[in-house]
C-alpha positions in Angstrom: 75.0 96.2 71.2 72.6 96.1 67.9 72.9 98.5 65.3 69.6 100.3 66.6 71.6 100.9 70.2 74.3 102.7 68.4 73.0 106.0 67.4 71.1 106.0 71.0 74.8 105.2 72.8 76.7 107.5 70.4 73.8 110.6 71.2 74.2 109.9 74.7 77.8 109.7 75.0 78.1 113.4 72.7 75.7 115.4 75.0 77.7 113.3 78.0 80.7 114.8 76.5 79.5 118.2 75.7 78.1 118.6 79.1 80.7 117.6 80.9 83.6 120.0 79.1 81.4 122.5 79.4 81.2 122.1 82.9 84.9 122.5 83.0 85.1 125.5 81.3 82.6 127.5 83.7 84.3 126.3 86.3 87.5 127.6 85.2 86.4 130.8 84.0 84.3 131.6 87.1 87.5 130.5 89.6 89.2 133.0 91.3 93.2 132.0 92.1 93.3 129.0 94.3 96.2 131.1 96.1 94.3 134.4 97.3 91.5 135.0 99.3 90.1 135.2 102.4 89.3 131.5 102.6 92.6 130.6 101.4 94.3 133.3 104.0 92.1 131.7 106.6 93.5 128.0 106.0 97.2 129.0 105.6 96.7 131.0 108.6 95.3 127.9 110.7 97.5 125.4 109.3 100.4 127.2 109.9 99.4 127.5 113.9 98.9 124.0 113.8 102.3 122.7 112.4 104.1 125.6 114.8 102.1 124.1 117.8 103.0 120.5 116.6 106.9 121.3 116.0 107.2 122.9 119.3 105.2 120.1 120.9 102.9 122.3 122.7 99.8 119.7 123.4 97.8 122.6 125.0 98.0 125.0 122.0 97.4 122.1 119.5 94.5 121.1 121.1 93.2 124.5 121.5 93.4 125.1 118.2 90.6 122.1 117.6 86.6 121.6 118.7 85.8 119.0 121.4 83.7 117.2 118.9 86.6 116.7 116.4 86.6 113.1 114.8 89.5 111.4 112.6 88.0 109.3 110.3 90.2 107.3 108.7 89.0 104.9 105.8 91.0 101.4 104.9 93.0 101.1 101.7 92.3 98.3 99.4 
């Protein structure tokens, strides 16, 4: 990089900086707790039913518990 790049590069890497922590802290301030809700209620709710439906090996509950369209998509590790 020539020495007419580097102020460029070092402006773009601040505001890249600056925006990015900002970013951060918005999101954390404007988070609720990750542990309450009704979103969160709703999960623990339905993955609770699932893993009691899977532990007692009841297929018909399980599946019940799931769309007909449901897809696994599983992706390959490198």
């Amino acid at each position: 990089m020539n020495r007419r790049g580097r102020p460029l590069f070092a402006l773009l890497l601040g505001t890249f900086i600056s925006i990015t922590s900002l970013a951060a802290e918005e999101k954390t301030a404007a988070s609720p707790n990750e542990k309450s809700g009704e979103l969160f209620d709703t999960i623990a709710k339905m993955d609770a039913a699932i893993f009691a439906a899977f532990n007692a090996h009841d297929a018909d509950r399980l599946m019940s518990l799931f769309t007909d369209d449901l897809e696994f998509i599983t992706t390959p590790v490198a």
